[in-house]
C-alpha positions in Angstrom: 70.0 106.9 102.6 71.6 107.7 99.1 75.2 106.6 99.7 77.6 107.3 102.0 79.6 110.6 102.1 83.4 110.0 101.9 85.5 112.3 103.8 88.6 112.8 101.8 90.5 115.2 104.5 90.9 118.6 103.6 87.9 119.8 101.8 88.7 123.6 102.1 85.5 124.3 103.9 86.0 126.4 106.9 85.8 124.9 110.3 82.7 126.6 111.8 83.8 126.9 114.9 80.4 125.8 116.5 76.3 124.8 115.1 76.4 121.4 114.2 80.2 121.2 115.6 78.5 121.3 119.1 76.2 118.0 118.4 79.7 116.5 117.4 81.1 117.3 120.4 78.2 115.9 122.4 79.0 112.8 120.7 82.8 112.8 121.1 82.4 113.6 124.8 80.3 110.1 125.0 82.6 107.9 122.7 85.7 108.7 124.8 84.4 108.4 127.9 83.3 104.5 126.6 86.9 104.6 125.3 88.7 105.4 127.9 87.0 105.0 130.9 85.9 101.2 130.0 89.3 99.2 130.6 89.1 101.2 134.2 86.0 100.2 134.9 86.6 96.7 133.9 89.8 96.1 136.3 86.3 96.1 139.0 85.6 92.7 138.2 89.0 91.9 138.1 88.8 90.5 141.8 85.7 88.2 140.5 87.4 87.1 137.6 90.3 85.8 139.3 88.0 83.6 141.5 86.1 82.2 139.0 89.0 81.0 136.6 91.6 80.8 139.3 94.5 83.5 137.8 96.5 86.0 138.7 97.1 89.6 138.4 98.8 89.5 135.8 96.4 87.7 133.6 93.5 89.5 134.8 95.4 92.8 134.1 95.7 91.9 130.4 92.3 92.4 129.6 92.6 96.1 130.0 96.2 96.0 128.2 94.3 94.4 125.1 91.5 96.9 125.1 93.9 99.7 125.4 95.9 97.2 122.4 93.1 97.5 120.1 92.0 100.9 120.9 95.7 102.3 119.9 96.8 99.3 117.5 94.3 99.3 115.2 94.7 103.4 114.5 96.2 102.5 110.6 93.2 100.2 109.8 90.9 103.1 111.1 92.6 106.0 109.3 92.0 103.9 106.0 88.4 102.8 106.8 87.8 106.8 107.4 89.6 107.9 104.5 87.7 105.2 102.4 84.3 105.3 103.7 83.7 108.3 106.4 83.3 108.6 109.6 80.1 108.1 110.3 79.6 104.5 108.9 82.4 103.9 110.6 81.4 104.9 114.2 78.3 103.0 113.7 80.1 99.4 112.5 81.6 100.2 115.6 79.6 100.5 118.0 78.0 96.9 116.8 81.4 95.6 117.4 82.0 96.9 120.9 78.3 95.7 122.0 79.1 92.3 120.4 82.4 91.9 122.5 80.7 92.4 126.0 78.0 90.0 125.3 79.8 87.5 124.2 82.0 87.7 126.9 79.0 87.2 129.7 79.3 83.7 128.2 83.0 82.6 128.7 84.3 79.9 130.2 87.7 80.6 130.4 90.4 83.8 130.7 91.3 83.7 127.1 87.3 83.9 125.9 87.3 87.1 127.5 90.9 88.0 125.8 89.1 87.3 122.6 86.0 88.7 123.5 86.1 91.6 125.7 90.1 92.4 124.4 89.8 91.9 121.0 85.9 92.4 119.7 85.2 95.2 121.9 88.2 96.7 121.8 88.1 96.4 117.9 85.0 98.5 118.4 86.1 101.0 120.3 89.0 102.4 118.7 86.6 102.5 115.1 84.3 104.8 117.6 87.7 106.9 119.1 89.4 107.4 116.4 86.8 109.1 113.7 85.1 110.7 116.5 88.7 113.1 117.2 88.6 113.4 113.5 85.3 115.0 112.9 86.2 117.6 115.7 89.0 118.6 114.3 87.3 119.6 111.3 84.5 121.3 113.2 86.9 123.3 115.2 89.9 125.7 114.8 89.8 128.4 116.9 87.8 126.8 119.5 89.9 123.2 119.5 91.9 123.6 122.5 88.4 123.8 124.4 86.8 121.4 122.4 89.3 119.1 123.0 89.3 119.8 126.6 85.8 119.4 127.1 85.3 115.7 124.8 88.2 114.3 126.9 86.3 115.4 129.8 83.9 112.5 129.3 86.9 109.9 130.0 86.6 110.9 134.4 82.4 111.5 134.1 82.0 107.9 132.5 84.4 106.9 135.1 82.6 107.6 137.4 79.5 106.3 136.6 80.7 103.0 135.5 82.6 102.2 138.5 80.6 102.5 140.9 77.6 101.1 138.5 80.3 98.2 137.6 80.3 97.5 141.3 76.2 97.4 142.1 75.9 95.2 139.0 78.8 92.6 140.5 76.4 92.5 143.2 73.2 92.5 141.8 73.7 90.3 139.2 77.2 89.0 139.1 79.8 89.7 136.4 78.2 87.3 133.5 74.9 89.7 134.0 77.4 92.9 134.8 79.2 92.3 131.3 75.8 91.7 129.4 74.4 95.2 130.7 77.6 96.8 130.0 77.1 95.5 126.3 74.1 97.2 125.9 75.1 100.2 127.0 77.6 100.5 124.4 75.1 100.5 121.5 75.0 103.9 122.1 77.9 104.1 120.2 76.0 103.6 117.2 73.7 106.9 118.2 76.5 108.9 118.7 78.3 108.2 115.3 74.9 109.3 113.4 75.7 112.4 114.6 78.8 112.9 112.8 77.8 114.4 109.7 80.5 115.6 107.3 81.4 118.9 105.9 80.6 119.6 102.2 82.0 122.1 100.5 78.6 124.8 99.4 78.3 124.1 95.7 75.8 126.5 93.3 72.6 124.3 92.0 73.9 124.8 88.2 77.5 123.2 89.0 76.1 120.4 91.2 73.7 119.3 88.0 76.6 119.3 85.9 78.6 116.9 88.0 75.9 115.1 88.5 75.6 114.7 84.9 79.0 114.3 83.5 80.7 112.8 86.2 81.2 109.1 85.3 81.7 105.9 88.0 85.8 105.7 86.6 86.5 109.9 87.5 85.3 108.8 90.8 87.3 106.6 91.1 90.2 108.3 89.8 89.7 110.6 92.7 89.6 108.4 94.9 92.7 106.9 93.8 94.6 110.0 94.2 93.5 110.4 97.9 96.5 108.3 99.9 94.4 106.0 102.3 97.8 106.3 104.9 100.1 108.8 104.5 103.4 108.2 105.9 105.3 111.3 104.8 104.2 112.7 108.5 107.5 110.7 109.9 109.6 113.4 107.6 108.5 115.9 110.4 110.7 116.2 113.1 108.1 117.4 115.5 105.9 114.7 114.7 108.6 112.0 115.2 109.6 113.2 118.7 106.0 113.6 119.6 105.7 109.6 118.9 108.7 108.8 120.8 107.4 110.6 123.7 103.9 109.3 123.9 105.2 105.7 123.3 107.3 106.2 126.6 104.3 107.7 128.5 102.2 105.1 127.8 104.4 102.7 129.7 103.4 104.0 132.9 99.8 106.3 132.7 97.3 103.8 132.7 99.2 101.7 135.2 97.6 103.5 138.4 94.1 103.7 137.3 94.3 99.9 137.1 95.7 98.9 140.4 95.0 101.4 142.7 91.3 99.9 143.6 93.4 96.8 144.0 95.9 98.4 146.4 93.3 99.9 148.6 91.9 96.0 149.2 95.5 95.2 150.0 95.5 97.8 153.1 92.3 96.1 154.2 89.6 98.3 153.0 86.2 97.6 151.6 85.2 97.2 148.2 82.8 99.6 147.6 85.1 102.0 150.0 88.2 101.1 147.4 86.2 101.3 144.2 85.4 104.7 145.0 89.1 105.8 144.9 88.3 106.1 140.7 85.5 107.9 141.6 87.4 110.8 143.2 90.1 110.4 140.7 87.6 110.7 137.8 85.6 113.4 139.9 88.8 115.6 139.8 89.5 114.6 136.4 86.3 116.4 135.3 87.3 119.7 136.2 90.5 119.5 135.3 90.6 119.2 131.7 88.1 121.5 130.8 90.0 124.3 133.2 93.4 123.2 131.2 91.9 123.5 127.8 90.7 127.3 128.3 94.6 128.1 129.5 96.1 126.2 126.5 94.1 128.2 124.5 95.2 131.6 125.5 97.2 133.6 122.9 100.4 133.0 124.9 100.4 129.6 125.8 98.4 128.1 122.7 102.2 128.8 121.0 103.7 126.8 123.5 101.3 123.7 124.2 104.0 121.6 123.5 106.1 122.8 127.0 102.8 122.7 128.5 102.4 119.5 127.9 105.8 118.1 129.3 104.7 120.0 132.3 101.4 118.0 132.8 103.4 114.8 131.8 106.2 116.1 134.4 103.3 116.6 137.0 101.7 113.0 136.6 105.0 111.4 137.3 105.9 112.8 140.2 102.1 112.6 141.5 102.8 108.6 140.8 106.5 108.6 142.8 104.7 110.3 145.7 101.7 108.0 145.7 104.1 105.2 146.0 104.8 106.1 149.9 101.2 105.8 150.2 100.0 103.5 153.6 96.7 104.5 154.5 93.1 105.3 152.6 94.3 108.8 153.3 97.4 109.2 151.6 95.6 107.2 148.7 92.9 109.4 148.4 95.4 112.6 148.2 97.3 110.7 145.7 94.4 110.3 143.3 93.4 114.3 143.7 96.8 115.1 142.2 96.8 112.0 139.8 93.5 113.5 138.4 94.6 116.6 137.7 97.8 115.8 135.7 96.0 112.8 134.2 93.2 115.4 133.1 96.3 118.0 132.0 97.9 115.4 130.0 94.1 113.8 128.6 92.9 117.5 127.3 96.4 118.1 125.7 97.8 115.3 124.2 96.2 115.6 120.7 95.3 119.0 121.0 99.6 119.3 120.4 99.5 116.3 117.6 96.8 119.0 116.0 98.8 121.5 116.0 102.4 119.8 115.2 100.5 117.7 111.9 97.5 120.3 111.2 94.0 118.9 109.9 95.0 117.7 106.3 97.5 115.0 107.9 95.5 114.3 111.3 93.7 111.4 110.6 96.9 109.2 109.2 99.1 111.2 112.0 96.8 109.7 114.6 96.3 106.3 113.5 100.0 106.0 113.3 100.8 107.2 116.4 98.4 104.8 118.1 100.1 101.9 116.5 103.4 103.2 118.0 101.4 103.3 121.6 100.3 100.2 121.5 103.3 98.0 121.6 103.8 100.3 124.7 100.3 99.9 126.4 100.9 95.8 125.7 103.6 95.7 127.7 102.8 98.7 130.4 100.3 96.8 132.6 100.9 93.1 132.2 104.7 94.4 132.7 103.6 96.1 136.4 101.3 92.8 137.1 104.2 90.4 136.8 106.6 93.2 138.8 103.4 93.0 141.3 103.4 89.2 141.2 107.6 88.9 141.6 107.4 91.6 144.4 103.9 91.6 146.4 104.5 95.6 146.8 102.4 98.1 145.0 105.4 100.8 145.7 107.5 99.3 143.1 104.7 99.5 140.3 103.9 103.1 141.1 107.6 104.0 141.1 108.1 102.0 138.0 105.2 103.9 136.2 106.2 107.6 137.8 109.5 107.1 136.2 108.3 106.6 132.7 106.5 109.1 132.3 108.8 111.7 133.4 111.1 110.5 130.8 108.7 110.9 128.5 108.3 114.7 129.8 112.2 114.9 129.4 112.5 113.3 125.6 109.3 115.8 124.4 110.7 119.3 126.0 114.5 118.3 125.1 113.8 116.9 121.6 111.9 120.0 120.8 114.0 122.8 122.6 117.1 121.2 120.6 115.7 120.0 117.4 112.5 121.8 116.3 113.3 126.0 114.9 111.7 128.0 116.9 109.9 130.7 114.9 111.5 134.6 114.8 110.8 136.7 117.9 108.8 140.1 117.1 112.1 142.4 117.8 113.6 140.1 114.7 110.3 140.6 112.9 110.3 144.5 113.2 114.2 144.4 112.7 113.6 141.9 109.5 110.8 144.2 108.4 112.9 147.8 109.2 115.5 145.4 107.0 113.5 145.0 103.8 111.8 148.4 104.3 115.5 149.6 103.7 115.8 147.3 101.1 112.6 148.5 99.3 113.7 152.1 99.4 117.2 151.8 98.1 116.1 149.4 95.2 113.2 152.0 94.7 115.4 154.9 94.6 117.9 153.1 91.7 114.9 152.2 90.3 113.8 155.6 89.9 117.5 156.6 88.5 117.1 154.0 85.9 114.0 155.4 85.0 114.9 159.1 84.2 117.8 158.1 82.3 115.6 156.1 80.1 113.3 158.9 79.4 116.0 161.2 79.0 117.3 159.0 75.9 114.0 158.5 74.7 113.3 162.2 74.8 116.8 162.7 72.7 115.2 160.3 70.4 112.0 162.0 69.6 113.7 165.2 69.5 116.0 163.4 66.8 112.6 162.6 65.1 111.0 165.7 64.9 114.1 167.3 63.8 114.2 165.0 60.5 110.6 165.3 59.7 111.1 169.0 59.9 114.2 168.5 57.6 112.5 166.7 55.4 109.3 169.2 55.4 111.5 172.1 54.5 113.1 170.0 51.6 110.1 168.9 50.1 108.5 173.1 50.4 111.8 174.0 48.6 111.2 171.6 45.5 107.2 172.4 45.5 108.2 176.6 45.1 110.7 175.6 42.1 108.3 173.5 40.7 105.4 176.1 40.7 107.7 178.8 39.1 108.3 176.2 36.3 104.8 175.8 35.8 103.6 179.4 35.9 106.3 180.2 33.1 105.3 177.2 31.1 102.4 178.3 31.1 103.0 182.1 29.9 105.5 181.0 26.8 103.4 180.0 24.1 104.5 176.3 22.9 104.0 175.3 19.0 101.5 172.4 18.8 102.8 168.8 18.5 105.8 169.5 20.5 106.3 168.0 23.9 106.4 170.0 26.7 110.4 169.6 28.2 109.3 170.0 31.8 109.5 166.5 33.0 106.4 168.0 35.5 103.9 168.3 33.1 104.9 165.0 31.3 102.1 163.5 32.7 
């Protein structure tokens, strides 16, 4: 390997829109499915855990809030580790880290080992695998990216459900110190999936490449580099983008809260384990289907403009899905909850940075995205542990669903307000034509002065060469009139005889 490639943002090539941007994809659709779908699958052993180390909810549920943590509150460090170094050595430092985590976890002796552990390490390797890997497909694809999007967030509900149930036959098998240490080495295949993210260079021809290769000295490297901001924080000067964050921080209160207790509230109306675990597999089973299908309608020509609406619809969805699943008393009514759950959660999964895309564009994405992670993860730190300690204080799962439903339909409310009152809608096409009949107008009556102005100036410059002519002819006449007295002078000179050593008197001849 000769070095590492540095992504510095915008490199003016064109996204291709597909070739190697499919292998990318491939890889994005594993590295979120480990990203997301993992602090799900965990909460499986979360019944386990609690008998082992003797804890409650609350503490169990702060495993997943610290993955979630890391995965969102580290987005800074990982826009400047891309920005410095790439994205693929990145992804692969990564995926070492999140291996590391679940090992060392199979060996803990205590709740906060697997904080540290499990939370912190794997988490930590996560989000250096989620970040980069949203990155690179926004450079592969333009017109394409609200289906490439859809389809890499599809890979959140298939991991989901593969690693629940597979989370669940390895509690089993070989309890969760074995369950975590197989888990770990699944997630080395991080590492494989961040070799495939190979970055865009600009084509160069041979002759200019040797001559940078030549004259290009270590210190005009670094100047460049220099010149590239690592974090750029001028995206809070956008309006759109500062509403956007407001908005997600709320929703983040209350998404991932369901996910995490529903398996738990199926035990609580006396079902089996295997029989409640599969509640995620329906949810993540609907979830499949429905992001893909909602990336191919945000991408048609009239809602693409619009994504943003769309979006506080799927967000407006989700929370009522969650007030209504509150009432829930039976398996039943659970598993009709989680159908509609799964499709809003897939709506609001294939959308949500599909609209940071288009609010920032691809130049500012990968600061925009780290930043707005940070923002989400003061929210994700106190979303769950928040609904465990309600859960603890009340012993009723309908207050945590209500809880959550309510958030997030804020959240819908500040993002469709904020914009509709705040962000300038662009000029309908009646205004275009109108503007364009304007400045047609415009055109014509500045062309037609125009014109004026012109003939006037060639009349006077007409009057002027007339003016010309005339003197030269003047002067032409003048000078034939002297020449014909001059020539009779000479003619008669030349007639008269003249005595010799006498000067002639004509001043002509003189010479």
């Amino acid at each position: 390997m000769g070095g590492v490639a540095v992504d510095e943002g915008s490199t003016g090539v064109k996204a291709p829109d597909g070739g190697w941007g499919w292998a990318v994809l491939a890889g994005c659709f594993v590295i979120t499915g480990f990203s997301y779908a993992f602090p799900k699958a965990v909460s499986v052993f979360f019944k386990e855990l609690i008998r082992e180390f003797g804890v409650g909810y609350s503490d169990t549920a702060w495993i997943s809030s610290i993955l979630l943590a890391m995965l969102y509150g580290t987005g800074p460090l990982c826009s400047v580790l891309v920005n410095r170094f790439g994205c693929r050595p990145v992804m692969m430092v990564g995926g070492l880290f999140a291996s590391l985590g679940m090992i060392l976890a199979s060996f803990s002796t205590s709740i906060i080992h697997i904080y540290l552990s499990t939370g912190v390490i794997t988490g930590l390797g996560l989000a250096l695998n989620f970040q980069p890997s949203l990155i690179m497909l926004n450079r592969y694809f333009s017109e394409k990216r609200p289906l490439a999007n859809s389809l890499s967030a599809a890979g959140s509900p298939v991991a989901l459900c593969c690693l629940s149930p597979l989370g669940q036959v390895l509690q089993y098998q070989y309890g969760w110190r074995g369950g975590f240490l197989i888990l770990g080495g699944l997630l080395l295949n991080c590492c494989v999936c961040g070799a495939l993210m190979k970055p865009l260079v600009a084509p160069k021809p041979l002759k200019t490449k040797e001559l940078d290769e030549d004259y290009e000295t270590e210190p005009e490297v670094a100047k460049k580099r220099a010149k590239h901001k690592l974090l750029d924080f001028s995206v809070f000067k956008d309006r759109g983008f500062a509403i956007y964050t407001v908005a997600a921080s709320i929703m983040v209160l209350g998404l991932f809260v369901p996910p995490v207790f529903v398996v738990s509230y199926a035990k609580k109306l006396g079902n089996e384990d295997t029989k409640s675990a599969l509640l995620l597999t329906i949810l993540g089973f609907i979830d499949i289907f429905a992001r893909p299908t909602c990336g191919v309608i945000a991408g048609l020509k009239w809602v693409r403009p619009r994504c943003v609406y769309f979006f506080s619809f799927a967000m407006i969805f989700n929370g009522i899905a969650d007030l209504i699943g509150s009432q829930s008393k039976d398996y039943g009514s659970l598993v009709a909850f989680c159908i509609f759950f799964g499709i809003s959660y897939g709506m609001v999964g294939a959308l949500q940075f599909e609209v940071l895309m288009a609010i920032v564009g691809t130049e500012k994405f990968s600061s925009a995205i780290g930043l707005v992670l940070l923002m989400e993860a003061i929210a994700v730190l106190v979303g769950p542990p928040g609904a465990g300690r309600l859960l603890d204080a009340t012993n009723n799962y309908m207050y945590v669903f209500l809880l959550a439903g309510c958030e997030v339909v804020l959240s819908a409310v500040v993002l469709a307000a904020g914009n509709f009152l705040f962000i300038k809608r662009s000029p309908e096409p009646a205004d275009k034509l109108e503007s364009i009949t304007a400045t047609d107008d415009c055109t014509s009556k500045m062309c037609s002065t125009s014109a004026e102005v012109n003939d006037d100036e060639e009349k006077k410059v007409r009057e002027e060469q007339e003016m010309v002519i005339k003197e030269k002819e003047e002067r032409v006449e003048f000078r034939q009139k002297n020449i014909t007295v001059d020539t009779q002078e000479v003619e008669r000179f030349l007639k008269e005889p003249q005595t010799n050593g006498n000067m002639a008197a004509c001043p002509e001849t003189c010479l």
